[in-house]
N, C-alpha and C positions, 0 to 999 in steps of 0.2 A: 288364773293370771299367768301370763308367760313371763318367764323369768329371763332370757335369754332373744335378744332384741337385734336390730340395724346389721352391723356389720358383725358383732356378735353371735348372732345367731348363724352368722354362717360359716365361724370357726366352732364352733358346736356343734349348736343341732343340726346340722349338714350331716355330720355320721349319720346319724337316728334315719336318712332318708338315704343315703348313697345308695341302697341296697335295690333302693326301685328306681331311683334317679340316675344311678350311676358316676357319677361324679367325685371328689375328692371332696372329703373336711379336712380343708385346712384353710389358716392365716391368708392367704396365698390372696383373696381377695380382699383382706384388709389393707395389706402387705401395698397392692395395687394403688388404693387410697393414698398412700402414706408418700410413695414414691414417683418421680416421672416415668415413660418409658424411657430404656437403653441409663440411666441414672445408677448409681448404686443405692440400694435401701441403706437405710437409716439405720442405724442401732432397733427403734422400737420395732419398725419393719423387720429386720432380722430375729425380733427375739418372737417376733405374729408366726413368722416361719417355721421358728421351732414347735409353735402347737400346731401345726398344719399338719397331723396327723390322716395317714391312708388307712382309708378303713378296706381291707385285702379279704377278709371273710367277716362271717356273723361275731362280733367281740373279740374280733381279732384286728390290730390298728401295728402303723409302722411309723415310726420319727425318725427323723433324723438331727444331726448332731454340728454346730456351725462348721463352718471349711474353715481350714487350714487347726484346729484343736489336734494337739497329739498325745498330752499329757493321759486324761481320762476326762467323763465326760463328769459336768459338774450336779451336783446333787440337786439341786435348785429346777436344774431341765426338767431331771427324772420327774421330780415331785408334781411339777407344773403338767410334761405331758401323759402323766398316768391319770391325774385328774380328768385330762380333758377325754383321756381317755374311757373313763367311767362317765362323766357326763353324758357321754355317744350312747350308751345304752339307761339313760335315766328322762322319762315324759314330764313334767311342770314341778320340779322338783329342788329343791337348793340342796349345796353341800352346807355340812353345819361342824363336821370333823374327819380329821383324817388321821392314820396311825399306821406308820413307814417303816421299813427297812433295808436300807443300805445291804445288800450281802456281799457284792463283790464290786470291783470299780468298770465303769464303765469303760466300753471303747469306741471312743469318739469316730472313729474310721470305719465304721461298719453301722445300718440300720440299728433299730431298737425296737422289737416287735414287744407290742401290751394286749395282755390276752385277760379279758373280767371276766369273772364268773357274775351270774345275777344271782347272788346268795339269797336275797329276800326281797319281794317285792310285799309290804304291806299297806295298811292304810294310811298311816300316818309319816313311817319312816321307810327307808327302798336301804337295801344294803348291798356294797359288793366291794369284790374284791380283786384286782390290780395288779397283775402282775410282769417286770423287765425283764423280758428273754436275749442275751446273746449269746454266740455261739455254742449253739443247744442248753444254755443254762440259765436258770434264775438269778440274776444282780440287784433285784430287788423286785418289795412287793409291797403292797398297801392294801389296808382296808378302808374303806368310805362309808361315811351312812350320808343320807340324801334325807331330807322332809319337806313335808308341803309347809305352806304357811300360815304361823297357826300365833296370835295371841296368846300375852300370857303377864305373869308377875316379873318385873322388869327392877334390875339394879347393876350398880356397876362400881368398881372403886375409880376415883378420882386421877387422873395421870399427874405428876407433877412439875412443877415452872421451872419451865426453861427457856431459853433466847428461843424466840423464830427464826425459822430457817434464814428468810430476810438477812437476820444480823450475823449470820457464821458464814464464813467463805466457801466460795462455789466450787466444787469438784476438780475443775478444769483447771481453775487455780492452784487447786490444793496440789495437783499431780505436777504441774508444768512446773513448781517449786521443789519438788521432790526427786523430780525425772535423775539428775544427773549423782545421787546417791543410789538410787537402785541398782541391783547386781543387773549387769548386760543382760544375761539371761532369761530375768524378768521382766526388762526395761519398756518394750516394746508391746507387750500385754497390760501393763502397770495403765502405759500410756495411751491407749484405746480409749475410741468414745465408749458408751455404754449404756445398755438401753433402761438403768436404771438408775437414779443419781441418787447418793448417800453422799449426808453432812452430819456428821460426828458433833455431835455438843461442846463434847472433850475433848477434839483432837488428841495424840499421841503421835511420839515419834513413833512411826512404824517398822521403821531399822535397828533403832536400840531404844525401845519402852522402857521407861522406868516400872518399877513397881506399883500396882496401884489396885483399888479396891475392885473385887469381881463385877463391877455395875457400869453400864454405858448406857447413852437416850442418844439414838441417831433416828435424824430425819430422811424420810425415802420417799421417793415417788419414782412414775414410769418417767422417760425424762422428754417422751412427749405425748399427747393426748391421745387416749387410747377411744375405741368404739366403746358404744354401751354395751350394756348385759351382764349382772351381777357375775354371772357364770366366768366370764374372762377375767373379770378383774379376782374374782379370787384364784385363778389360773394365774396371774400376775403376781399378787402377794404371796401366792406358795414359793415362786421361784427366787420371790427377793426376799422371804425369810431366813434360806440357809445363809446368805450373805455375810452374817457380822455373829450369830451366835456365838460358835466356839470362839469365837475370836475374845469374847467377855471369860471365859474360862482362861486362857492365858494371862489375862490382866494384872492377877495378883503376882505371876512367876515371872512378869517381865522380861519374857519370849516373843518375838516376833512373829508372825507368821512363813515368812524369808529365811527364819532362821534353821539352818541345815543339822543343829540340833535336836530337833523334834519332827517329828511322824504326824500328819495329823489329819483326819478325816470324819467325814460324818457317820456314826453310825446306825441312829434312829432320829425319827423328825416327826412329832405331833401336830396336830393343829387343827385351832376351833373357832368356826367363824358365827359372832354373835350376831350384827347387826350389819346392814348394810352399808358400801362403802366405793369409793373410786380410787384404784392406783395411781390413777395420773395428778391426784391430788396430794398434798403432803402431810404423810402421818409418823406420827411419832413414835419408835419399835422403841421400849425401854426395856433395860435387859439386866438381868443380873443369875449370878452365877453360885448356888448354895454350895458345890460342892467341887471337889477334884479328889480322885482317888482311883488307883487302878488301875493307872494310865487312860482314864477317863475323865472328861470333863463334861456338867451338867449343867446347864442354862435352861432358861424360859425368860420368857418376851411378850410384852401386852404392848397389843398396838391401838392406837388413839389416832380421831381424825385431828385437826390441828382448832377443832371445835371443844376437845376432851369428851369423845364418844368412843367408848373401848368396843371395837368391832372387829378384835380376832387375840388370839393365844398363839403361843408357839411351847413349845418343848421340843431341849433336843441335847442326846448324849454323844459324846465326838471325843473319837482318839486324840489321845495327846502324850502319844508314847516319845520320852527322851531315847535317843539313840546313843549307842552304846559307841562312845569315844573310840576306843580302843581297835572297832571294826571301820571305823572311817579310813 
């Protein structure tokens, strides 16, 4: 059974064949879909772009990173185009996990070359491994295992009740009431469309949070209708997972993420996809945060279709060094 389909399949499996075809795997013909010509793409069309991955030699692929970013590149890209980039050397096979590392930040102003190793191809599971090269150096790497599709003993915990997306306010809202508190600096980013829409259950002031328990349930989807092919859409949830995690690890210390008191980056990112699922659909990431210690903080994340079908995991440990007064 092919797993990777329509317009899917040729942000994908299009690598797997460049090589005798000649051609580019990337978004670029989704992208096409999505927008008019001479038009600007869309938020979703731009984030199709960012998997548009060149496959330049044998497991050797290039990204690149949105125009006009200066800051660094964001962890969510990485994660998204390294997958797609292992997908490119994987035949009728799902991802079922992944396990990241952040090493250095990215730089948004220069390509992002991904080089796999094919560590094992077996019968049941394919494994490899993923790695971001800039400027002659490793900034991150991942391992993936892949499996066919295979029956088996099934269960899952229950996600719990909360409003529908329906009944919480809409993004667009939520910012255009906030715009005129944001630092200048941020204002203009804050206020961006974006190709993935998140509705917080709980709202928080995100300027001055109160105190509150390490646990959040926000709702996410792509924020418009993406092609088929399991393969994308979990290319889609990799990159809106990093979104709100650490963000559940500041909860309890009533720190902003604005706040120029704290450091704060990703430094690992897990993730296990059970059952099948659509990003352009709305699912439910509930989060909660065991631990902080070390200047560290610890999160995981079960995400639910809005059916209550748990059909992914997250784990992920994220700096949250307080900065040292005194050197400001």
């Amino acid at each position: 059974m092919r797993h990777i389909v329509s317009l899917a399949d040729r942000v994908v499996e299009a690598t797997r064949r460049a090589y005798s075809a000649g051609h580019r795997n990337l978004a670029i013909w989704a992208a096409r879909e999505f927008v008019m010509p001479d038009s600007k793409p869309s938020p979703v069309a731009e984030l199709l772009g960012l998997l548009d991955l060149e496959p330049i030699e044998v497991n050797i692929f290039r990204g690149l990173s949105p125009e006009g970013r200066t800051h660094r590149v964001f962890g969510g890209q990485v994660l998204a185009q390294a997958l797609v980039a292992a997908y490119g050397t994987v035949e009728d096979r799902v991802c079922h996990s992944l396990h990241a590392y952040f090493l250095l930040p990215g730089d948004p102003r220069v390509p992002i070359l991904y080089e796999v190793d094919r560590s094992r191809d077996g019968k049941s599971f394919t494994s490899r491994r993923a790695v971001a090269i800039q400027h002659g150096r490793p900034i991150f790497h991942m391992a993936v295992s892949f499996q066919v599709e295979e029956a088996g003993l099934d269960h899952a915990v229950a996600p719990p009740a909360v409003p529908s997306p329906e009944e919480l306010p809409g993004e667009d809202e939520v910012r255009e009431r906030l715009a005129a508190k944001i630092p200048e600096r941020y204002r203009e980013h804050f206020l961006r469309k974006r190709p993935i829409e998140l509705r917080p259950v709980s709202p928080r002031d995100i300027l001055n949070p109160a105190k509150a328990p390490p646990q959040q349930c926000v709702w996410v989807r792509a924020s418009e209708r993406l092609p088929d092919g399991i393969a994308l859409h979990q290319c889609v949830l990799a990159y809106a997972s990093d979104m709100t995690l650490l963000d559940t690890s500041l909860r309890p210390h009533g720190i902003s993420i604005f706040s120029e008191r704290i450091q704060i980056a990703s430094i690992d990112h897990a993730m296990w996809f059970h059952r099948p699922f659509r990003a352009d659909e709305w699912l439910l990431y509930v989060q909660d945060s065991p631990s902080g210690s070390g200047a560290r903080g610890f999160s995981r994340g079960l995400v639910y279709t809005r059916d209550g079908v748990l059909v992914a995991s997250a784990v992920q440990e994220g700096l949250m060094r307080l900065r040292d007064e005194t050197k400001r």
